[in-house]
N, C-alpha and C positions, 0 to 999 in steps of 0.2 A: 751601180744598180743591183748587182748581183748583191751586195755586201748588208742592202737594204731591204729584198724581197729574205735573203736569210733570216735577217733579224726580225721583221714581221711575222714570218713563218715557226720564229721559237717563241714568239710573244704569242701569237695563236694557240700555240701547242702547248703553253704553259698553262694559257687561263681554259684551255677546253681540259686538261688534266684537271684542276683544282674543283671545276665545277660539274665532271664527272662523277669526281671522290665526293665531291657535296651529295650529288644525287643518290650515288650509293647507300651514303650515310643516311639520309632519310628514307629512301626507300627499304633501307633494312628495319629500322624503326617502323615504316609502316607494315612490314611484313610478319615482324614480330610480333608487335600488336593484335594482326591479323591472327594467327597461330595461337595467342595467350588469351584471346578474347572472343572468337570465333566460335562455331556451334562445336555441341560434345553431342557427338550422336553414341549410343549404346543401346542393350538389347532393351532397353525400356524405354527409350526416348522416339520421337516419329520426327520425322524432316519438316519444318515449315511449310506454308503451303508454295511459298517463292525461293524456295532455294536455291542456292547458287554456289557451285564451285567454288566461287571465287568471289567468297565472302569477304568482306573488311567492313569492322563494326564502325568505322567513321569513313566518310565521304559521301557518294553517290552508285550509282549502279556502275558506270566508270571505272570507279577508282581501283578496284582489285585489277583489272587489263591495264590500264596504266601505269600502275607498280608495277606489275612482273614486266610488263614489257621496259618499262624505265628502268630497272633494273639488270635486265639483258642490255640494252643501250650503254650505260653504265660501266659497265665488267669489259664489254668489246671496245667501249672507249676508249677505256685504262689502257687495255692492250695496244691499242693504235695508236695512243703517245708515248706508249714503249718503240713502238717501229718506227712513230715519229723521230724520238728523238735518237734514232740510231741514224736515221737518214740525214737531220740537219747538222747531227756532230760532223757526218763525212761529206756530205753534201758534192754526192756524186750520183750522175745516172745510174749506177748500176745498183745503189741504195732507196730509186726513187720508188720503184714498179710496188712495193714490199707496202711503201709507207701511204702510199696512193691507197693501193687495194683496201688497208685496211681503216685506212680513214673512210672509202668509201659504202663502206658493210657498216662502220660505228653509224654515217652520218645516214644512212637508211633504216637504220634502227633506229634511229633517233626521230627521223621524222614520223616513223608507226607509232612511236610513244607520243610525240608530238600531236598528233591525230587523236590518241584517245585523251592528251591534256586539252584540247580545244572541244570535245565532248563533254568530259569532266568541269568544263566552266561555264559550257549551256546546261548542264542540268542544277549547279547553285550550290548543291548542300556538301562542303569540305571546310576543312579549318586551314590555320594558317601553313603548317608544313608542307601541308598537301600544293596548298597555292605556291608557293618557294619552289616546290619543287616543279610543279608545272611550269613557273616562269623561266627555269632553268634549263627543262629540255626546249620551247619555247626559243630562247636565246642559243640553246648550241646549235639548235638545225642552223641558224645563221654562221655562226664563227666556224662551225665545221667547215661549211660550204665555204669559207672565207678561207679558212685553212689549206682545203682542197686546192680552190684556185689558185692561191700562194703557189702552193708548190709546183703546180703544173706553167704559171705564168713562168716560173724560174728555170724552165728545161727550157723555151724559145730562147734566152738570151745565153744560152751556154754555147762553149766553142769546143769542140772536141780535144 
């Protein structure tokens, strides 16, 4: 059983790494976007009358909170199947506390992104990357949580 919840537990941490780096990649794409195509204010130009910080010339009022926070989400990810997978190569208690914690910070960032992607799709107006990418954080709050529990079902059946 032990040899089973491992191996679910590196299947998890594989596909939540690959579809983390996904969402990075997109999110850097729409961030740059953002940055290349965003307003030029200078000493002769005046603000919109709706401006906003957290401008991006495609999507929805959303979509700028969604990126940076998908983004954050993202980056913590990455890191947490770094500590993942230093816990399941040793796949000992004393490796778990590390790998828990930090999947547990990715998989709450994940769900604030997750939050403004379910915003982002009641207000309509996004193109296709944006959708990809929403369906991605979307899908990790799941596998994370699934992740999570993996690892934590694998400490009851241990023997000291």
């Amino acid at each position: 059983m032990a040899d089973q919840l491992k191996s679910t537990a590196t299947l998890l941490l594989v596909l939540n790494f690959c579809m983390y780096a996904v969402v990075l990649g997109i999110g850097a794409w729409a961030m740059n976007r953002a940055i290349d195509h965003g307003f030029i204010i200078g000493p002769d130009f005046y603000l919109p009358a709706h401006f906003s910080p957290v401008y991006f010339p495609m999507g929805n009022a959303a979509t700028g909170f969604f990126v940076v926070f998908s983004l954050i989400a993202g980056v913590v990810g990455v890191a947490s199947a770094m500590a993942g997978l230093n816990h399941v190569r040793s796949w000992h208690l004393d490796s778990m506390p590390a790998a828990v914690s930090a999947a547990t910070i990715a998989w709450s960032l994940t769900l604030l992104a997750m939050g403004f992607a379910w915003k982002e799709i009641n207000l309509q107006i996004r193109n296709a990357k944006l959708r990809t990418m929403e369906a991605f954080m979307i899908i990790l709050s799941v596998t994370q949580l699934m992740y999570i529990l993996t690892i934590h079902g694998s400490t009851s059946r241990r023997h000291p």
